[in-house]
C-alpha positions, 0 to 999 in steps of 0.5 A: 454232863448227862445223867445216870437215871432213867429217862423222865420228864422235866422234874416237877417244880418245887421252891426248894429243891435243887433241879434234877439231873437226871432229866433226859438229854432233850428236854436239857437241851431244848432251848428254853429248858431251863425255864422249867426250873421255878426259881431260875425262871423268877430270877430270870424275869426279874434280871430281865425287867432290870436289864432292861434299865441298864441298857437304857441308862447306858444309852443314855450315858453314851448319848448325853457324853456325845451331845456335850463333848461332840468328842469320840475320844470322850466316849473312850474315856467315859467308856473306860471310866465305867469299866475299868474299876474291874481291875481294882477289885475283880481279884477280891470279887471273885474270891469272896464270892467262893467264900460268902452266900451269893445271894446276899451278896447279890442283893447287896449290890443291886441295891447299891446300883439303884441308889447310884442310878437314882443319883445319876437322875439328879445329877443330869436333872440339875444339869450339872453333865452340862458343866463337867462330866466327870460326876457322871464318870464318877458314878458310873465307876461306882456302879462298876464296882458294884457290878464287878462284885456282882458277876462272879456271885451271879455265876455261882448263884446260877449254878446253885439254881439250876445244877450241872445239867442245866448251866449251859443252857442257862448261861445261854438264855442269860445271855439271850436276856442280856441281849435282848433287853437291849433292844427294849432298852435303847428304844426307851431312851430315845423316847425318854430323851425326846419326851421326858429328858434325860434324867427319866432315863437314870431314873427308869434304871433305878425303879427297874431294880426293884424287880431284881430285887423282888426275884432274888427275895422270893427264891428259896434254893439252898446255899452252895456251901462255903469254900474251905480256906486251908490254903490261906488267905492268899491261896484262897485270893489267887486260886483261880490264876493258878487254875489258869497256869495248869489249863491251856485251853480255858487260858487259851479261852481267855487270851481269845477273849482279851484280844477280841475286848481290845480288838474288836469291841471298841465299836461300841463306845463308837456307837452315837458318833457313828449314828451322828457322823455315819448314819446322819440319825438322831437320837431315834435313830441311835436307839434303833442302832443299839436295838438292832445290835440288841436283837442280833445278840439275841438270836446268837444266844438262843442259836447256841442255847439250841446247839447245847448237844453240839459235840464240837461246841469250840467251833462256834467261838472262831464262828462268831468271830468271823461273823462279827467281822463280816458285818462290822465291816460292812457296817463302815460302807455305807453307801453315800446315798442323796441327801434328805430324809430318805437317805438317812432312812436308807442309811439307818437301814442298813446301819442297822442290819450291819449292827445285827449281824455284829450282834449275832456274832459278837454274842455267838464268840462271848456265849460260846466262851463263856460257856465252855469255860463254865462248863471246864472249870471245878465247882470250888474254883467258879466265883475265882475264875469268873472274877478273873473273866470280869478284870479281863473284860474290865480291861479290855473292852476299856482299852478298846474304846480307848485306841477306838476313840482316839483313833476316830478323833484322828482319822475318822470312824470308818477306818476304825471300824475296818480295822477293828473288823480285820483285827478280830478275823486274824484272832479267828484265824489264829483260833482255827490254824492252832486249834487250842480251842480243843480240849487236851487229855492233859487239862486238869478238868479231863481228869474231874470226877464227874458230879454226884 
């Protein structure tokens, strides 16, 4: 929302105060504005450097389940092991995260995490995934747990940084970061994996956290204030789906976002049977799959960070569906080129320019949603909502891996893959012929206060 002041350069930096509103509409809408902001900018670089780890560990999950199951339905499984613990706790999440300081509760669970991905070294440098994968499972739930905690207290956390005028640009280059660590991410685990062995990859992840933590500790922003809680424990437990009931379209954002989890997302825990059965690659060849997704993804974000005066910001979601779709399903047509090195070279070549164009387009859809459900809901409701967006992502991409893999194990990756792309353009088809995606007078957020 543009502010009532005067038009002014970028606020001068300061540790302790919060970022100034009123700054003019170019420099809020520039695409790395929000790095102005010192104190996003530690938490940015130190989110980044931890980032980094986790995609690298989650490569190496991946990896490891294939190489000892050559199961697809056992990368579902996995998959859905480490995601679905969201819908245990995402409710609680949420609410304690309108209810306590975020950024110890953040604090709290990356240090929780590094302890878990020290774990997951030790497990797979005594070998034990060899014998049963189901300790590796186990953790990687764990860490779940903790991340689904995380997330809501991350989104509330990030608007007491960077204030109104400067979130949606913020979750954008969040999102731009998210991604682009995937591209650094998956290239260490392929080197770890052929160099070091497995269990460096986990313990990469560990050490990474530390530069979380470091962020979070040198960050003097004040603390929003608490929830009230005369509602009631309940009250306070379920706002955020009453919320829900009364908007239609951020439940229609929502709804969007579920189907396109279970629809479309699938393809991921597909991605080292792909490279494997598909590609014809190693474990080189799988972490440049992930880092051309990775790079894809980035150039999504930072397009709809730079689209942040865009009037009609809905249109890019049915936008990144159709993107997505296009080069996920040209990523199932490879052509059978000779044998040999050079045609796996071919193969991965073009493998790869499909996985970034599904990028571009999968995070174009998540950013854009994202944003624009940050951008509706009231400030007192955030931490509740976003744990509602963390138990629908929990379950969806789960269930999603869940019929990919199982249906890969039947009739192959390939058709999996076409379907999961013919699947997610209907829901993009839907999106434009309703139009629920604009916004109603009748919504509650139509009828907010503008902030102070």
């Amino acid at each position: 929302m543009r502010g009532s002041g005067p038009p002014d350069p970028l606020p001068r930096p300061t540790r302790s105060s919060m970022p100034d509103l009123t700054a003019p509409p170019r420099a809020r809408t520039a695409t790395f504005a929000a790095l102005a902001i010192p104190d996003y900018r530690r938490f940015y670089i130190g989110q980044g450097i931890s980032l980094i780890g986790t995609w690298l560990q989650d490569a190496a999950v991946g990896w490891i389940v294939y190489e000892v199951t050559r199961s697809e339905m056992a990368l579902g499984q996995v998959q859905a092991a480490s995601l679905l613990p969201g819908l245990a706790v995402g409710l609680f999440a949420g609410a304690l995260a309108d209810r306590v300081a975020p950024k110890a509760l953040i604090l709290s669970t990356q240090i929780g995490q590094m302890a878990l991905a020290f774990a997951l070294a030790a497990l797979v440098a005594f070998g034990v995934e060899r014998v049963s994968i189901a300790p590796l499972a186990v953790v990687v739930a764990l860490a779940r747990v903790l991340i689904t905690f995380e997330m809501p207290a991350r989104q509330v956390f990030l608007y007491g940084i960077v204030g109104r005028a400067s979130l949606m640009n913020a979750i954008a280059l969040n999102n731009g970061l998210f991604n682009a660590s995937r591209v650094i991410g998956p290239a260490l685990a392929g080197l770890c994996f052929e160099t070091l062995g497995g269990a460096w990859c986990f313990g990469l992840n560990g050490a990474s956290y530390l530069a979380a933590i470091a962020a979070l500790l040198s960050i003097r922003a004040r603390e929003r204030p608490q929830a009230a809680h005369a509602e009631g424990d309940a009250g306070n437990l379920l706002g955020g789906i009453a919320y829900l009931g009364r908007d239609r379209r951020v439940r229609g954002l929502f709804t969007l976002m579920a189907v396109f989890g279970v629809c479309g997302m699938g393809y991921s825990a597909l991605m080292p049977a792909y490279a494997r059965v598909v590609v014809g690659t190693g474990a080189r060849g799988y972490s440049v799959l992930l880092a051309a997704a990775g790079v894809g993804a980035t150039c999504g974000a930072l397009v709809v960070a730079s689209l942040g005066g865009l009037a009609r910001k809905e249109r890019l979601i049915p936008a990144g569906l159709l993107v997505f779709s296009a080069f996920l399903a040209a990523s199932s047509a490879l052509p059978k080129s000779p044998g040999g090195h050079g045609g796996e070279v071919i193969r991965l070549a073009i493998g790869a320019f499909c996985m970034m164009g599904a990028g571009f387009g999968g995070v174009m859809f998540y950013s854009s949603t994202q944003t624009l459900i940050q951008t509706s809901i009231p400030d007192e409701l955030r931490g509740r909502i976003m744990g509602i967006w963390m138990i629908i992502f929990s379950a969806s991409v789960p269930l999603g891996a869940l019929w990919s893999g199982g249906l890969a194990a039947q009739v192959g990756v390939e058709p999996v893959l076409r379907l999961a792309a013919l699947l997610s353009a209907v829901a993009a088809a839907v999106a434009i012929a309703t139009g629920f995606l604009a916004q109603r007078r009748d919504d509650p957020v139509s009828h907010l206060p503008p902030p102070t």
